[in-house]
C-alpha beads as a LAMMPS data file, in Angstrom:
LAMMPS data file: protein, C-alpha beads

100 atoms
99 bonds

1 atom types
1 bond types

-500.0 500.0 xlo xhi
-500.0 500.0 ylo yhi
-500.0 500.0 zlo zhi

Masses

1 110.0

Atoms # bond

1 1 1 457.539 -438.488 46.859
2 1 1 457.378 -441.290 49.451
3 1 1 457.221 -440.617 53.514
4 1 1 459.578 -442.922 54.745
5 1 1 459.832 -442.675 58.901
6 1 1 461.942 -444.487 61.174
7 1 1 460.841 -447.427 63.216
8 1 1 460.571 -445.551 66.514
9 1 1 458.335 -443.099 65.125
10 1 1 454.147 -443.283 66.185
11 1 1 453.773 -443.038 62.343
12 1 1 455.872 -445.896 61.126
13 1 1 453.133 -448.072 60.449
14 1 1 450.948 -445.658 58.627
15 1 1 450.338 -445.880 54.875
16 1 1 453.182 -443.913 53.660
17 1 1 452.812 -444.608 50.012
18 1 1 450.330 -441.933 48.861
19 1 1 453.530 -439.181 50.009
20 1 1 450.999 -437.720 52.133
21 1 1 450.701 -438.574 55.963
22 1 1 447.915 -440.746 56.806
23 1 1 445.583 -441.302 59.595
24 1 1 447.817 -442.561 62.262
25 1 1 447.621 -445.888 63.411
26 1 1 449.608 -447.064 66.621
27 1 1 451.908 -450.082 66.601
28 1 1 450.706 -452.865 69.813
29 1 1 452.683 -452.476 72.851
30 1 1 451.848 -455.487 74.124
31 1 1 451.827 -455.643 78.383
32 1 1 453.494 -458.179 80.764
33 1 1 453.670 -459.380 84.376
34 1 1 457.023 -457.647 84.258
35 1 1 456.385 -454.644 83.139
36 1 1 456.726 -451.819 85.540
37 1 1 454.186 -449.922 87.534
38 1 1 455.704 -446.197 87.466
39 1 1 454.148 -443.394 89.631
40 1 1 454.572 -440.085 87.327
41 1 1 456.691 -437.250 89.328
42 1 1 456.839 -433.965 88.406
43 1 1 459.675 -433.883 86.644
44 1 1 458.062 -435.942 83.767
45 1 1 454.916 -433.693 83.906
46 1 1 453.545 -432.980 80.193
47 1 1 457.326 -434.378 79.231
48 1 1 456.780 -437.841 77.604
49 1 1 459.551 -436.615 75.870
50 1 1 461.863 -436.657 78.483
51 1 1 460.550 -439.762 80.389
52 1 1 461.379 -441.911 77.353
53 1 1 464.740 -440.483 76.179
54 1 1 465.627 -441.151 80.517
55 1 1 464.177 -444.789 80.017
56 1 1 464.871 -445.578 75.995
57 1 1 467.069 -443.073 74.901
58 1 1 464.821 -442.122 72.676
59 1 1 462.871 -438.719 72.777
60 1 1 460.936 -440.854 69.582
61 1 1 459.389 -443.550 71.519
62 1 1 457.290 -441.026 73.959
63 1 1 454.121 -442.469 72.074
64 1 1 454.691 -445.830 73.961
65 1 1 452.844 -445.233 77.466
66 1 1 450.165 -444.116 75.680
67 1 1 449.536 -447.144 73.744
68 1 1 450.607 -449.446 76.600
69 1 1 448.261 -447.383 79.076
70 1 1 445.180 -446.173 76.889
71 1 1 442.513 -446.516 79.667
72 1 1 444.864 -443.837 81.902
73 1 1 446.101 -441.420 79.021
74 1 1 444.176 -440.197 76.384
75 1 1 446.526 -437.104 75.503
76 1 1 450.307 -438.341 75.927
77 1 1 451.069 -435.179 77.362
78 1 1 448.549 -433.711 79.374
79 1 1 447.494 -436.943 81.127
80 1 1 450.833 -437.272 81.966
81 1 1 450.738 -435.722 85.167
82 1 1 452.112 -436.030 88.635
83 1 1 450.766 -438.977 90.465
84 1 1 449.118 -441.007 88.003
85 1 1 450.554 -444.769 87.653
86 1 1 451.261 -446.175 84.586
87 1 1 452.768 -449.371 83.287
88 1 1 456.375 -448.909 81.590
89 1 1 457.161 -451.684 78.969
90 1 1 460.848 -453.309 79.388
91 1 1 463.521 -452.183 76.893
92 1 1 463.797 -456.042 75.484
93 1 1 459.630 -455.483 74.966
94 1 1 460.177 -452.427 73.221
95 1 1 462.817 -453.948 70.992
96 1 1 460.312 -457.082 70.304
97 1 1 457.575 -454.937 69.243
98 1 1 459.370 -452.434 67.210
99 1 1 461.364 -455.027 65.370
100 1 1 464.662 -453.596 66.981

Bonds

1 1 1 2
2 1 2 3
3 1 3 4
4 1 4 5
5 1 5 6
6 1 6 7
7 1 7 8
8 1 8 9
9 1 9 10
10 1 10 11
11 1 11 12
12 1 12 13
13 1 13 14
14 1 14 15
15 1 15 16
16 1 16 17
17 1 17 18
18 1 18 19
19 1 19 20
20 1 20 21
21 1 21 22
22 1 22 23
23 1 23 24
24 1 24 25
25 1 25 26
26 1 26 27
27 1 27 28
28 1 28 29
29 1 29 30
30 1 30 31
31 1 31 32
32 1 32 33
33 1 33 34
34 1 34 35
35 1 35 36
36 1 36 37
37 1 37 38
38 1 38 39
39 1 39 40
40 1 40 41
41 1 41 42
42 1 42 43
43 1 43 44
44 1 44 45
45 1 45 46
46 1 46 47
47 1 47 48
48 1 48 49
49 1 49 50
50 1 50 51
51 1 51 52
52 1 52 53
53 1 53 54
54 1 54 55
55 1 55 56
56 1 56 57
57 1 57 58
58 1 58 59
59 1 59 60
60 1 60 61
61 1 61 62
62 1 62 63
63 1 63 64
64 1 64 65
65 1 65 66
66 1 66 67
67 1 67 68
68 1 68 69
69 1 69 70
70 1 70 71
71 1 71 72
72 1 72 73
73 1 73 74
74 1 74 75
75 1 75 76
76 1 76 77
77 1 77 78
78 1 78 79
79 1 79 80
80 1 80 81
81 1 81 82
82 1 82 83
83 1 83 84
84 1 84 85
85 1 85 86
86 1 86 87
87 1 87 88
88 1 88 89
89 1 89 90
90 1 90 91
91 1 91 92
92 1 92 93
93 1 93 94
94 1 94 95
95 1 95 96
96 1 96 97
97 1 97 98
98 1 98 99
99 1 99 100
């Protein structure tokens, strides 16, 4: 039995052929001039969830500001606190690198 997962999930680009999950390996979120400088509030504190689903509309795609801002979050939810800035890709950029 194959994994299969969708393209919006952090494991899509895992090996998925062994039926086992593998070591998971992020997909590049690549940044831009445009991209947004967001200052956290608190009510997206620990809820990566909730920030993307409000930005994407996708609860899936709460992976992304950790790729696009690894030198500010480590864990994607407990570095997502009140106050800290991170960089929020564009929709059209999310598309583009998920194949979307």
């Amino acid at each position: 039995m194959t994994a299969h997962y969708s393209s919006n999930s952090p494991y899509y680009t895992t090996d998925q052929s062994s039926g086992y999950l593998a070591t998971l390996s992020y997909r590049s979120i690549p940044s831009y001039a445009d991209d947004i400088l967001y200052t956290v509030d608190q009510t997206y504190q620990h809820r990566p969830d909730l920030l993307a689903y409000n930005l994407y509309g996708d609860v899936d795609l709460w992976w992304v500001f950790a790729v696009r801002n690894p030198n500010v979050i480590q864990d994607p939810v407990y570095d997502l606190v009140a106050g800290v800035q991170i960089y929020l890709p564009k929709q059209s950029t999310l598309n583009s690198a998920l194949g979307g």
